[in-house]
C-alpha positions in Angstrom: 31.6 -21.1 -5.2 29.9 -19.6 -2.2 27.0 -21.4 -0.6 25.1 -17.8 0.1 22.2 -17.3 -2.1 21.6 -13.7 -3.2 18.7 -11.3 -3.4 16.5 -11.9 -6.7 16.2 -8.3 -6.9 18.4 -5.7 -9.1 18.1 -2.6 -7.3 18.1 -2.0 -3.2 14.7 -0.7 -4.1 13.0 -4.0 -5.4 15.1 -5.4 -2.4 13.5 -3.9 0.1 10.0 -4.4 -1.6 9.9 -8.4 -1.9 11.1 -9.0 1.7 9.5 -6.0 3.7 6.3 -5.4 1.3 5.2 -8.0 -0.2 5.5 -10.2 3.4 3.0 -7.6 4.8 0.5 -7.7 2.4 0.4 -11.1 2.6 -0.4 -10.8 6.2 -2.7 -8.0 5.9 -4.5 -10.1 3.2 -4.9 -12.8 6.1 -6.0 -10.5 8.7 -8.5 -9.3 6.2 -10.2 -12.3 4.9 -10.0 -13.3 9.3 -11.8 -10.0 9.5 -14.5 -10.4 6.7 -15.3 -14.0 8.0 -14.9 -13.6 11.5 -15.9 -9.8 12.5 -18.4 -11.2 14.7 -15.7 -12.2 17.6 -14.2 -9.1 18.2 -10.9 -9.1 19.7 -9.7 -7.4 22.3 -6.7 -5.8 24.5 -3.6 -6.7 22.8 -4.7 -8.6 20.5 -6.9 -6.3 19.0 -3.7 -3.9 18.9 -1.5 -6.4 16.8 -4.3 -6.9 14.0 -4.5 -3.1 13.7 -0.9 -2.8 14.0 -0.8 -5.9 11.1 -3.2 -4.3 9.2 -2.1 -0.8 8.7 2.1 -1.8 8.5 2.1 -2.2 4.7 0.5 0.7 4.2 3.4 2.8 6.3 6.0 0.4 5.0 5.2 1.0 1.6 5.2 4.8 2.1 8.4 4.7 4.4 10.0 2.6 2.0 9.4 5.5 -1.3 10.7 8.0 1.0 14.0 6.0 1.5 13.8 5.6 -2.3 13.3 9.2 -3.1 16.3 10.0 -0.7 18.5 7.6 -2.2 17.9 8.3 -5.9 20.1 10.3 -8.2 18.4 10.4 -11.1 16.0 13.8 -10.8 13.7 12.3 -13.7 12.6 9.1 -11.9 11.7 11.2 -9.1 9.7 12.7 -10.6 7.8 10.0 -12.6 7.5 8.4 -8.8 6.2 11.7 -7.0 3.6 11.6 -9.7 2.6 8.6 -9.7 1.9 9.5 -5.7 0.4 12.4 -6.4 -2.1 10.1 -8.2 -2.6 7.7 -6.2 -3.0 10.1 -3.1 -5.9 12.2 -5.0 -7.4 9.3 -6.3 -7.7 7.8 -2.8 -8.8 11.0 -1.6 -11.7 11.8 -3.7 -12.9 8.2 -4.0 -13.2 8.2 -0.5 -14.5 11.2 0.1 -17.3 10.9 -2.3 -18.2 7.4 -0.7 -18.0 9.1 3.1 -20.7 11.3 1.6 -22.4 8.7 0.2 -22.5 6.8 3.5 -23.7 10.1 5.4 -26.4 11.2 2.8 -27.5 7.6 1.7 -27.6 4.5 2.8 -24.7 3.3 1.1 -22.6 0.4 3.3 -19.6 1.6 5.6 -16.2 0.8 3.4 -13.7 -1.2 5.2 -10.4 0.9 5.8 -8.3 -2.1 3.9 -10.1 -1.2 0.7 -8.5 2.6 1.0 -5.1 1.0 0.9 -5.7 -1.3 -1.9 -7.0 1.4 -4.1 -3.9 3.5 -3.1 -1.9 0.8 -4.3 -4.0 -0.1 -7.4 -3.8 3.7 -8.6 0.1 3.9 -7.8 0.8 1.1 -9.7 -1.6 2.1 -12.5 0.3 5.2 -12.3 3.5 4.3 -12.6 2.6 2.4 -15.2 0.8 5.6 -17.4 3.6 7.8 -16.2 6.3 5.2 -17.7 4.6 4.2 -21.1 3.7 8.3 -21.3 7.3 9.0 -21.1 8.9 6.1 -22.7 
């Protein structure tokens, strides 16, 4: 019996997504709650380059990480339940936050923090995904 203790996850996929993903939004979820509690000391030089560096990685991780996925899959139907599910997400992200930048520049509705963009990217892909799967199913 080997003493090596192997990946929980089935595919290289769901691999890749509990030790490069999930770590960063962990971290970007601390950098956040640091941000809403403590935006008064505003950092500077180089460490004001890691926290927006820590911020925006899961973001390009996660988007890095489909393309790899995209490349490696065979099967042209899963594709395409994934490109959809992005297609989603992307125009739902788009038009939410184009209609709140015109709603901070014609009313005085509060400036939205760029984290929330990526969490309702995420929340509409996975939402997706979801609808795309039962849909086809």
């Amino acid at each position: 019996m080997s003493g090596r203790v192997g990946s929980p996850a089935k595919y290289r996929f769901e691999d890749r997504f509990l030790f490069i993903i999930v770590p960063l939004f962990v971290l970007d979820g601390i950098l956040g709650i640091w941000g809403f509690h403590y935006h008064h000391l505003h950092p500077a030089g180089a460490l004001a380059v890691f926290c927006a560096t820590a911020q925006s990685s899961p973001i390009i991780a996660f988007i890095f990480i489909i393309g790899l996925y995209l490349a490696e899959e065979k099967d042209e139907f899963q594709k395409s339940v994934l490109v959809q599910s992005m297609l989603w997400a992307i125009g739902a992200t788009l038009a939410v936050s184009t209609f709140w930048g015109s709603m901070e520049k014609y009313s005085q509705a509060p400036h939205m923090d760029i984290a929330w963009v990526q969490f309702l990217f995420c929340a509409v892909m996975i939402v997706a995904i979801g609808a795309n799967r039962w849909r086809y199913r």
